[in-house]
C-alpha positions in Angstrom: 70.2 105.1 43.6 71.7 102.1 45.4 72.2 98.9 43.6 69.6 96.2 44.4 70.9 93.6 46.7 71.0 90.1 45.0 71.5 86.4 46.5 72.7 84.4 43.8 73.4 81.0 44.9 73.0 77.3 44.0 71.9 74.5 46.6 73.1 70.8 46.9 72.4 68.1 48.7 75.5 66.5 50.4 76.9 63.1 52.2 78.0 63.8 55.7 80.9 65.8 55.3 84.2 65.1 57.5 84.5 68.1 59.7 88.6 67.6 60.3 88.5 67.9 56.4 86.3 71.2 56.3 88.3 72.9 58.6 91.5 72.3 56.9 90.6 74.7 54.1 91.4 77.7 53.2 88.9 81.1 54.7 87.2 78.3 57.3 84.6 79.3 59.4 82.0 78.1 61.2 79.0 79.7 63.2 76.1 78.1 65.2 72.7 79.7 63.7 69.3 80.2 65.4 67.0 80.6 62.3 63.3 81.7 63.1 60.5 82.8 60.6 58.2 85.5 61.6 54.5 85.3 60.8 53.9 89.3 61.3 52.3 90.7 58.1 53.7 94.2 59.3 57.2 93.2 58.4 56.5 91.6 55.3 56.6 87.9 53.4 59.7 85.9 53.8 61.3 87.3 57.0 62.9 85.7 59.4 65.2 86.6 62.6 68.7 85.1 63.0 71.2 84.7 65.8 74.8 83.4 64.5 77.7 82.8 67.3 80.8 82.6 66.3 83.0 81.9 69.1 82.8 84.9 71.6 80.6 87.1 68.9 76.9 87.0 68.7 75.4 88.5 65.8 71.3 88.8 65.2 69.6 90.5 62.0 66.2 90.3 60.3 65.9 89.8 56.3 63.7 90.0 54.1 63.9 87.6 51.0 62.4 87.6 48.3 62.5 85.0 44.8 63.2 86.3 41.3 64.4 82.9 40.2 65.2 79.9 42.2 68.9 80.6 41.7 68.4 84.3 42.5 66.7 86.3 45.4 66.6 90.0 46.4 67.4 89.8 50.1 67.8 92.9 52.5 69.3 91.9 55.8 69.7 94.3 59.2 71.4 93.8 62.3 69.3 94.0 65.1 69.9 94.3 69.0 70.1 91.0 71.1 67.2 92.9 72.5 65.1 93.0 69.3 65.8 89.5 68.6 63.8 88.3 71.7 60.7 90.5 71.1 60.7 89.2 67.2 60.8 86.0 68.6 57.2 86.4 69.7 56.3 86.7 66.5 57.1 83.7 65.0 55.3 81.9 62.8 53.6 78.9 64.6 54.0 76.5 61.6 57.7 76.7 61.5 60.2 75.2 64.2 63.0 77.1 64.9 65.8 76.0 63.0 69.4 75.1 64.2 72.4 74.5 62.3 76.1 75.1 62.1 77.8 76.5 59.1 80.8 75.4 57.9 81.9 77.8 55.2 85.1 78.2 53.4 86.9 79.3 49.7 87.0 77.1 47.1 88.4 77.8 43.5 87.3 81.5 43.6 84.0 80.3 45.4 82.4 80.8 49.0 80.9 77.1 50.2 78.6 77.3 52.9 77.9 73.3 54.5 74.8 73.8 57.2 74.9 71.0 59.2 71.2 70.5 60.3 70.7 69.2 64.3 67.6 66.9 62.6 70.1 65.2 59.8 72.2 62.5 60.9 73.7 61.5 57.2 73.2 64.6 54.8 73.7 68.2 54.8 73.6 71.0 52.6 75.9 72.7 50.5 75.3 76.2 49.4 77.5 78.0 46.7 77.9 81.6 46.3 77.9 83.2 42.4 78.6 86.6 41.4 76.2 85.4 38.3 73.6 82.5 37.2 75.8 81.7 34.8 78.7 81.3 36.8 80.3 77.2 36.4 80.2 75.8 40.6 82.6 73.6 41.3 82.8 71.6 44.1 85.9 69.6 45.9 86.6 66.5 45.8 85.7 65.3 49.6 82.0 66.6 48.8 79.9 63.6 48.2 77.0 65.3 46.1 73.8 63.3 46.0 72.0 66.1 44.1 71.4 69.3 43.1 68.4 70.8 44.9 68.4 74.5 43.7 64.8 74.0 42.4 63.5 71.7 44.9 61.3 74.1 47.3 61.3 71.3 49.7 65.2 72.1 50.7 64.7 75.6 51.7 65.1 76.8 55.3 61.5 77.9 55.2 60.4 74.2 54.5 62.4 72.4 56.6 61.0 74.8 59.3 57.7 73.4 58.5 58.6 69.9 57.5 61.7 67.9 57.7 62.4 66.2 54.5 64.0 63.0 54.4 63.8 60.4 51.4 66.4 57.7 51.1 69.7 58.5 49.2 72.2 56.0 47.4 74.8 55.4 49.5 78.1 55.8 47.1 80.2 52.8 46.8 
């Protein structure tokens, strides 16, 4: 029996980072991601098709998410052909926009930080933080300017901001 495949993560809201800065640190990455969700009952709630480039590698797969508590999801995630990508594509759900983004990800204290860089924010991003437990202490680095945790707030997911972008003012630290 395989173990069940858990995403435990928390979500914050972020400043602008300084790229230059990101890419200084230590595991950097960053990949250009095409997220789009897929009405189709026949594969399920909560899927979606991705395609993430990074560089000269193109990578698409389908997952399937699904909430146990805001800070933890089961999530099953295949790669699928280029091929595959395009005909799921005609499934998508009308109600949600595609969603574009780079992700800046690198290690931190023992931690993986993802920073999606959304092509509708001009001033905020998000920062994502992977834990090998809900109980696991996230810290973040210094050069993050955190506005506010929004592990709870549905209206930060991927899913929502597919269906509406969410903007609200934010304090401006001093």
């Amino acid at each position: 029996m395989s173990a069940v495949p858990y995403e435990i993560e928390r979500k914050y809201l972020i400043a602008m980072p300084d790229i230059n800065i990101l890419k200084k640190q230590k595991g950097y990455s960053d990949v250009e991601i095409t997220q789009i969700y897929i009405s189709d009952s026949s594969l399920g709630g909560g899927a979606r098709i991705r395609r993430s480039v990074q560089g000269e590698k193109t990578v698409c797969t389908k997952t399937f998410k699904r909430d146990i508590t805001s800070l933890k999801r089961i999530e099953i995630e295949e790669e699928i052909t280029a091929e595959e990508f395009e005909r799921l594509k005609e499934l998508r759900d009308k109600s949600c926009l595609p969603i574009h983004k780079h992700r800046h990800s690198f290690e931190y204290r023992n931690q993986l930080i993802e920073i999606d860089i959304y092509d509708f924010w001009q001033d905020r991003a998000t920062a994502e933080v992977e834990l090998k437990s809900e109980k696991q202490i996230v810290e973040l680095p210094e050069f993050i300017n955190l506005i506010k945790e929004v592990t709870d707030d549905r209206r930060y997911r991927n899913y929502s901001l597919a269906k509406t972008i969410f903007t609200e003012e934010i304090e401006k630290a001093d």
